[in-house]
C-alpha positions, -999 to 999 in steps of 0.1 A, spaced: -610 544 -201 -626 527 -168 -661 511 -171 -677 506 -137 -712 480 -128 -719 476 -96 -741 451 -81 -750 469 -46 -769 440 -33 -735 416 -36 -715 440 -19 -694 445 -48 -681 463 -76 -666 451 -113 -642 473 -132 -623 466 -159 -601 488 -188 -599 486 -223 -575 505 -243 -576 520 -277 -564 497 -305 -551 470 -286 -585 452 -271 -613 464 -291 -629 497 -306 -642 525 -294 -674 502 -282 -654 485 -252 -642 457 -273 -676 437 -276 -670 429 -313 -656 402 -335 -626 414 -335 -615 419 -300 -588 400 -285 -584 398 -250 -552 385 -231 -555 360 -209 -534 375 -184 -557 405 -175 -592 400 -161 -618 421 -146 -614 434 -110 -641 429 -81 -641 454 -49 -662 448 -22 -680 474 -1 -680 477 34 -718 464 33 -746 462 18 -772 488 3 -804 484 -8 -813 495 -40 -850 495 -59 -847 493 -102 -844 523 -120 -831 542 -89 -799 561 -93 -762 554 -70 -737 579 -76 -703 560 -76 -671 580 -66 -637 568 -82 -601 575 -73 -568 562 -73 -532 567 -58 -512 554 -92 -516 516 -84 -547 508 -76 -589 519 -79 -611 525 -52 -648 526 -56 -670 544 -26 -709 553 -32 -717 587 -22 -738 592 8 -743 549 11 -769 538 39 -751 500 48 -778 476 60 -749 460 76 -710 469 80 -689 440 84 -653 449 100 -622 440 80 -604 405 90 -569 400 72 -561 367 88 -595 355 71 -592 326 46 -606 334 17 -604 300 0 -637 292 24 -656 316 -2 -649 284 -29 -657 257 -3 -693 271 0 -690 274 -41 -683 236 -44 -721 221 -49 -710 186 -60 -686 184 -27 -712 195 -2 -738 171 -19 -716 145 -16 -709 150 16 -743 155 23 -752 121 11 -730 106 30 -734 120 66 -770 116 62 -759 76 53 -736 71 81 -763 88 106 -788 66 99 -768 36 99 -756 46 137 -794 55 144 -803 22 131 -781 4 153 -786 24 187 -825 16 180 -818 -25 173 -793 -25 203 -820 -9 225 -846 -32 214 -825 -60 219 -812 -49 254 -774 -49 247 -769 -10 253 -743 -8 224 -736 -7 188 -724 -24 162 -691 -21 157 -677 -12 122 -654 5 104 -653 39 83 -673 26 52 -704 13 63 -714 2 98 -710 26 123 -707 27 162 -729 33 190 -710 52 214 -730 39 241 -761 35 226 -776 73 226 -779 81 189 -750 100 170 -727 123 184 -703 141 156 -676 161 160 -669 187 127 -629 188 127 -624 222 112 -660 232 114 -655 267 95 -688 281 81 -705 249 99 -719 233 67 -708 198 78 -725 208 112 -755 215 100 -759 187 75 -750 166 103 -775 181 125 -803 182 96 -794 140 91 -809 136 125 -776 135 145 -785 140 185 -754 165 192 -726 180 173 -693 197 180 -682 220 153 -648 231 165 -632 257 147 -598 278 156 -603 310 137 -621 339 155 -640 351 125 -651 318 110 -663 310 143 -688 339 145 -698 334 110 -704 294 118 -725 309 148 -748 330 131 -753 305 103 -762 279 128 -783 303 147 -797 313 115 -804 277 104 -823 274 137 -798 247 149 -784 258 181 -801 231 201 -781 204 181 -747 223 173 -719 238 199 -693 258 181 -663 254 198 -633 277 196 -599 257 197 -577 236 189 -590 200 180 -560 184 191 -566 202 224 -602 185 233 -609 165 262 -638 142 270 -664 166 294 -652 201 281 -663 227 258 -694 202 248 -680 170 245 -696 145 261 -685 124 286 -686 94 266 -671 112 233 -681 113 199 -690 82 179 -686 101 143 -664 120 125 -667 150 91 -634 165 82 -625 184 53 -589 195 62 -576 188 26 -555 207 5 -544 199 -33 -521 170 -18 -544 158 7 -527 155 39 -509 192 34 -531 201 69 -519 177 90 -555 162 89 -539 128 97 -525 145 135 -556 160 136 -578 127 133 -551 110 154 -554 137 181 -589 134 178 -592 94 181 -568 93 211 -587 122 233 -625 127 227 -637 97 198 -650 65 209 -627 32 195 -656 25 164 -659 58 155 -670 65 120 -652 91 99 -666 109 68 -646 106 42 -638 68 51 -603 70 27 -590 85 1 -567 75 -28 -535 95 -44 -528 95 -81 -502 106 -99 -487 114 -136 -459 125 -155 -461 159 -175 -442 180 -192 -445 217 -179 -418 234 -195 -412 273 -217 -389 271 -249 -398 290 -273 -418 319 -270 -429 332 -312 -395 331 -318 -377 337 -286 -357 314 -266 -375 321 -232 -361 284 -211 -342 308 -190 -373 311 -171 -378 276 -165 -358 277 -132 -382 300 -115 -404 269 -117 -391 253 -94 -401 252 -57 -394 230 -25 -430 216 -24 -458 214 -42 -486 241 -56 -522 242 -61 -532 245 -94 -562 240 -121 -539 217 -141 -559 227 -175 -547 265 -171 -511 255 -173 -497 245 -206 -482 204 -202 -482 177 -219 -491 143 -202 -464 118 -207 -478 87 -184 -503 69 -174 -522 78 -138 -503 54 -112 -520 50 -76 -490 65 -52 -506 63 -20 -544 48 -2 -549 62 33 -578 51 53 -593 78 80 -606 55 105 -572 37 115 -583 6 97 -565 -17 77 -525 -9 89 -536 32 91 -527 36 58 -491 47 71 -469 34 39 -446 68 37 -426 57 7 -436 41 -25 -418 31 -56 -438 38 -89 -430 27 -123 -450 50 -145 -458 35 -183 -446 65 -207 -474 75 -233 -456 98 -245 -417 111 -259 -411 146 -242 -388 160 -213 -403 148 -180 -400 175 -152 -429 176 -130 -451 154 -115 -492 161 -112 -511 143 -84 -548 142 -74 -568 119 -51 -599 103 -48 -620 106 -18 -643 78 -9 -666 95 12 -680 55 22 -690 19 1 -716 39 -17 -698 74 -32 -663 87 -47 -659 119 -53 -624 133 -74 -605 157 -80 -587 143 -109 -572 168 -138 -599 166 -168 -594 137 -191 -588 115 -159 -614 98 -145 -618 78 -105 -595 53 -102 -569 73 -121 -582 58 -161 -576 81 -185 -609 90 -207 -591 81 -237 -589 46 -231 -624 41 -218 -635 57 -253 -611 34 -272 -619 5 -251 -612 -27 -267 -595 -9 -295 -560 -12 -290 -547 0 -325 -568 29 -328 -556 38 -292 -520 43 -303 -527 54 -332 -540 85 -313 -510 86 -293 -489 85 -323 -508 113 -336 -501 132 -307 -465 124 -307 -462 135 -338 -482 165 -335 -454 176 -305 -428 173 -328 -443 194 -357 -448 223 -330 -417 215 -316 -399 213 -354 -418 250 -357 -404 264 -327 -373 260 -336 -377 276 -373 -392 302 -353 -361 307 -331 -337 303 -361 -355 332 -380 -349 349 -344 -309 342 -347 -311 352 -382 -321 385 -374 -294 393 -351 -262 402 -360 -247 390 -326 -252 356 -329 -234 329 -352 -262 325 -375 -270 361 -377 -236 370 -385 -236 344 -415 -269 357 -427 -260 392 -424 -225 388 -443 -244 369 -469 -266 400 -470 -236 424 -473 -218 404 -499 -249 401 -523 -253 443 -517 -217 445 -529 -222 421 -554 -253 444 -569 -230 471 -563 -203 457 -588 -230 446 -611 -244 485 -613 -213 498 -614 -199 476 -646 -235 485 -662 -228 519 -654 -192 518 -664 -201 500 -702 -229 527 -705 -199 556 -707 -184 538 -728 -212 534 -756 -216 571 -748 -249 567 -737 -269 582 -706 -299 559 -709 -309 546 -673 -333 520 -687 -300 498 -694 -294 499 -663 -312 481 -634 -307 481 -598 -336 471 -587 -344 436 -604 -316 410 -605 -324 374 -602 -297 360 -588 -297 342 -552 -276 372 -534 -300 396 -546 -328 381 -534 -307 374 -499 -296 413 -495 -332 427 -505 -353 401 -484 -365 417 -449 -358 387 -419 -393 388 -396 -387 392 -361 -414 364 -357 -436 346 -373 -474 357 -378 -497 335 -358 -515 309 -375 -554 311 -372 -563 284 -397 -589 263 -382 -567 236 -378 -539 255 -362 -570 265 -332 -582 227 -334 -546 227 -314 -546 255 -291 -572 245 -274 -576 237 -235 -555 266 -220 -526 259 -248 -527 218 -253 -519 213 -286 -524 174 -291 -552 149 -288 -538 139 -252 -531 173 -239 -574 182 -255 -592 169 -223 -629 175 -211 -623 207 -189 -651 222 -192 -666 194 -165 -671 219 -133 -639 207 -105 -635 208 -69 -624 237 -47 -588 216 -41 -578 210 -74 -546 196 -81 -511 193 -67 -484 208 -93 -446 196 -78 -417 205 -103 -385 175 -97 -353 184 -88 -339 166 -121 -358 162 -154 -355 134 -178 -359 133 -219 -385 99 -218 -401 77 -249 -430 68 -254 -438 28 -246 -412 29 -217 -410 28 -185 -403 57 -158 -391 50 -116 -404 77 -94 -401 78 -55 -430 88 -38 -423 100 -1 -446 114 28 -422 134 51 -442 156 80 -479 152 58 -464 165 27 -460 141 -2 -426 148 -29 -419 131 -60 -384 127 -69 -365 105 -104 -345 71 -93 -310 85 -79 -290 87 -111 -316 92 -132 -320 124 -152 -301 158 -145 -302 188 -121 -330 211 -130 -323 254 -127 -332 265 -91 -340 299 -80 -314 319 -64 -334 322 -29 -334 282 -34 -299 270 -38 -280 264 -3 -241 256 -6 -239 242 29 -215 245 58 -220 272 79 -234 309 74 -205 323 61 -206 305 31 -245 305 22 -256 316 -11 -263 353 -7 -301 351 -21 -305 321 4 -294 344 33 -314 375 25 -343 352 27 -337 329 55 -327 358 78 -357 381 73 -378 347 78 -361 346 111 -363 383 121 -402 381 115 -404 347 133 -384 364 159 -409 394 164 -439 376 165 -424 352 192 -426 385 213 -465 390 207 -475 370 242 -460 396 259 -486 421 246 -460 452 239 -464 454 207 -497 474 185 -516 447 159 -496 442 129 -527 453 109 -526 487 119 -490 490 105 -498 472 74 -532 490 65 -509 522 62 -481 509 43 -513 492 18 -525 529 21 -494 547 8 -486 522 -24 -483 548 -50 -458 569 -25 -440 538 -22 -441 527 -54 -449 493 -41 -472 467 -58 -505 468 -40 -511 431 -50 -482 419 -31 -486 441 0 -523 425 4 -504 392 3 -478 397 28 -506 417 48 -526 387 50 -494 361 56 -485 386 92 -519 384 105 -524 349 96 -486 347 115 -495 371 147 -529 351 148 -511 318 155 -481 331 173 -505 351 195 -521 319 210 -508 309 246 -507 267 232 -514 250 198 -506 219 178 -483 209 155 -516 207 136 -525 241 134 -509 251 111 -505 278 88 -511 262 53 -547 258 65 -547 294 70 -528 310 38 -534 291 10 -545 310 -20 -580 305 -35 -579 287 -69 -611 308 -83 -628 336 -67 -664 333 -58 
């Protein structure tokens, strides 16, 4: 069954499914009673507009489907406005505008940093000198030639930044932006905002600015708001961008909103064993990947096995040696006995002296302090006795896992201890089968018939019990309070793995990177990891020697020297990479229709296909993101595509 609410005025539609004795009655599965998976979720579609609607009036909704996937259309629909379909557009903007404690933060501190610049045009005018102060990121900020504040918005987008520049009192502002559609929308929200006097949305690259063009002043820009961040930080290249930026069109005391930003890190276990019952670790090397991923830490089981250790402190304004260290040596304090194979890492961004903002994993706090230890402050004992606890919590679900698993074994007759079980089972049958039979046999001889002498079914010895007892396939779950006291928080089972998540987080989140080896660590010790920044992407990897090789994906493993002797997955892979990179090369040459025409039909035809709808949208959006950027005559090596692809966390 499909129930369908729409909300017309949203431009969208919610559908979900419930089916018959598996989620919940006949009522939709609003009782007690219903479970729901956490796998599936409710479904959103958006319309091509919106439609105004009064209460009580009446939308017919039209349904269909072609075997993979619903539509929803409204019958006769008069759109206030139609909006035309953009797949290059990045949809993580949607949870930018979502993120309330980011924008006010930046808020704060744009409207800081502008007056502080206002202040000092004003005293430098009073007192004749024609120029600002000069300072650095955090609190003082620089004239620029004694005319108020100029900013330039580094990846402008919708034009927030822009605007709460503009709204701080700032006399111009650049918002440059490279997408198409992002610019538009930053245009009418300016326009909309009744801004366009301060702001000039620029199209481009920001690397590609000069001094007297596109609405850069002559004498540049004396302030900086960038929020090119991804879960790692620096995955955008925003340190080439700021570079780029402070070499062409900023002036040399330029301040720069954030000021710096600090990198954390930890130690956790992220790792599938046992599965009620099953042996499921052959999954584990699908884990695996060449770089990091954005996650919501608290939606993927773990276990934290260290303390938070500072890996890296950048600061945005070139001060203090850039911030350039590229490699760090970390020795992590265990908390914790578990396998180590995967590192988490966060930072905190210190918009100036006066605000931090983080996007630490719950149960960490800024500066990388774990909550626990500010509530047992001062209290050393009770402190590890809560980490003792926890230890010993992980090895009573670890101890039950494995009885789990054996009664898995037990029940099959292929394995080792299945074949003892079952031969044990056999010989206790034939054991009750001699035992019937002698009954049986000494019955005929007292020339007697009576059945009640003999009996089959109740005999107390050990081998009965083994051949009539039935082996479970798994083990019922346990709902006692206590056992849900440790599945809470998205499966964390033990008072360090219980954090506060229900504390609202940043659009970013956190930065997931699985090692290349793993390492069984104790708690009370201490672990070596190498931190390295290669091309704006930060890796984690164990002291060499330390640990062992971790499963790698098939598409992953390379053997090295020459084509002809690639791993087969590696080559199916690498060469359709390069066929794709190959076509798009040819797009200057304008032979060649859109890609989104020829994608939109293969999307279309799913069901005839049999294709998965979900990851033809996916690719769909990856080639026009890919003929977007390959279509332009000159670019960076900042513009790159990560800014452009990466997957929202949420949807908003």
């Amino acid at each position: 069954r499909i129930w369908a609410g729409a909300w017309l005025g949203a431009e969208a539609e919610e559908h979900w499914h419930d089916r018959h004795g598996r989620f919940g009655g006949e009522d939709g599965g609003s009782g007690e009673d219903a479970r729901r998976p956490t796998s599936l979720h409710s479904s959103v579609q958006y319309l091509p507009g919106e439609i105004k609607v009064e209460e009580g009036s009446v939308c017919p909704l039209t349904c269909a489907h072609n075997t993979v996937s619903m539509q929803f259309t409204v019958a006769a629909a008069e759109y206030l406005h139609v909006s035309k379909k953009d797949a290059s557009f990045p949809q993580y903007h949607f949870a930018v505008l979502a993120d309330a404690a980011r924008a006010r933060a930046y808020d704060d501190a744009i409207r800081r940093q502008v007056q502080v610049i206002t202040a000092a045009t004003i005293t430098a005018a009073e007192s004749g000198s024609g120029g600002g102060s000069s300072g650095s990121g955090g609190g003082s900020g620089g004239g620029g030639g004694g005319s108020g504040a100029h900013v330039l918005d580094i990846g402008a987008g919708s034009g927030l930044l822009s605007m709460m520049a503009a709204r701080a009192g700032a006399d111009s502002v650049v918002a440059c932006e490279w997408h198409g559609s992002l610019v538009a929308a930053a245009r009418r929200n300016v326009a909309a905002n009744h801004l366009s006097q301060r702001i000039t949305v620029v199209q481009g690259d920001v690397a590609k600015l000069q001094r007297g063009k596109l609405g850069v002043r002559h004498e540049g820009c004396n302030m900086v708001v960038v929020d090119l961040f991804d879960a790692g930080l620096t995955g955008e290249h925003v340190l080439y961008m700021l570079e780029a930026a402070r070499r062409n069109v900023l002036s040399p005391d330029a301040v720069v909103v954030p000021a710096a930003a600090t990198m954390y890190c930890m130690g956790v276990e992220a790792y599938t064993s046992e599965v009620n019952g099953f042996d499921m670790s052959a999954f584990n090397k699908y884990r695996w990947g060449k770089t990091y991923e954005a996650v919501r830490i608290k939606d993927v089981p773990h276990r934290v096995l260290t303390k938070p250790k500072k890996a890296f402190e950048l600061f945005f304004d070139g001060s203090r040696g850039k911030g350039r260290g590229r490699e760090s040596v970390l020795r992590l304090e265990t908390i914790a006995s578990g396998y180590l194979n995967a590192v988490v890492f966060w930072f905190d961004l210190h918009m100036d002296e006066h605000e931090t903002i983080t996007t630490a994993p719950p149960g960490v706090g800024k500066g990388g302090v774990l909550e626990e230890e500010e509530e047992y402050e001062g209290d050393a004992k009770a402190l590890a006795a809560a980490r003792a606890e926890a230890d010993a919590l992980a090895r009573e679900e670890m101890a039950a896992g494995l009885d789990r698993y054996r009664v898995t074994l037990a029940s099959n007759p292929r394995t080792d201890l299945g074949a003892e079980t079952f031969a044990a089972a056999a010989e206790a049958a034939d054991a009750m089968k001699a035992a019937a039979a002698a009954a049986e046999a000494e019955a005929a001889e007292e020339g007697t018939d009576d059945a009640s002498k003999i009996d089959r079914g109740n005999n107390d010895s050990p081998a009965a019990h083994a051949a009539t007892e039935m082996i479970p396939a798994f083990d019922a779950p346990d709902d006692s309070p206590s056992s849900d006291t440790r599945r809470r928080s998205g499966g964390n089972r033990d008072p360090l793995r219980t954090r506060s998540g229900d504390a609202p987080e940043h659009y970013w989140g956190q930065a997931l990177q699985y090692l290349e080896r793993g390492v069984q660590v104790r708690a009370k010790k201490k672990v070596t990891l190498l931190a390295k920044r290669e091309a704006d992407r930060v890796t984690f990897n164990l002291k060499e020697g330390v640990g062992s090789y971790v499963g790698k994906p098939p598409w992953c493993i390379t053997w090295g020297g020459g084509a002809s002797v690639e791993s087969p997955h590696f080559q199916r892979v690498h060469y359709c990479e390069l066929l794709v990179n190959d076509f798009l090369m040819r797009l200057k040459s304008k032979r060649f229709p859109p890609i989104e025409k020829e994608m939109r039909m293969i999307l279309a035809h799913c069901g005839n296909l049999f294709l998965d709808p979900a990851v033809i949208s996916e690719v769909y959006h990856l080639f026009a993101c890919m003929e977007l950027v390959y279509g332009q005559q000159e670019w960076s090596p900042g513009a790159s595509m990560e800014a452009l692809t990466k997957t929202p966390l949420l949807l908003y």
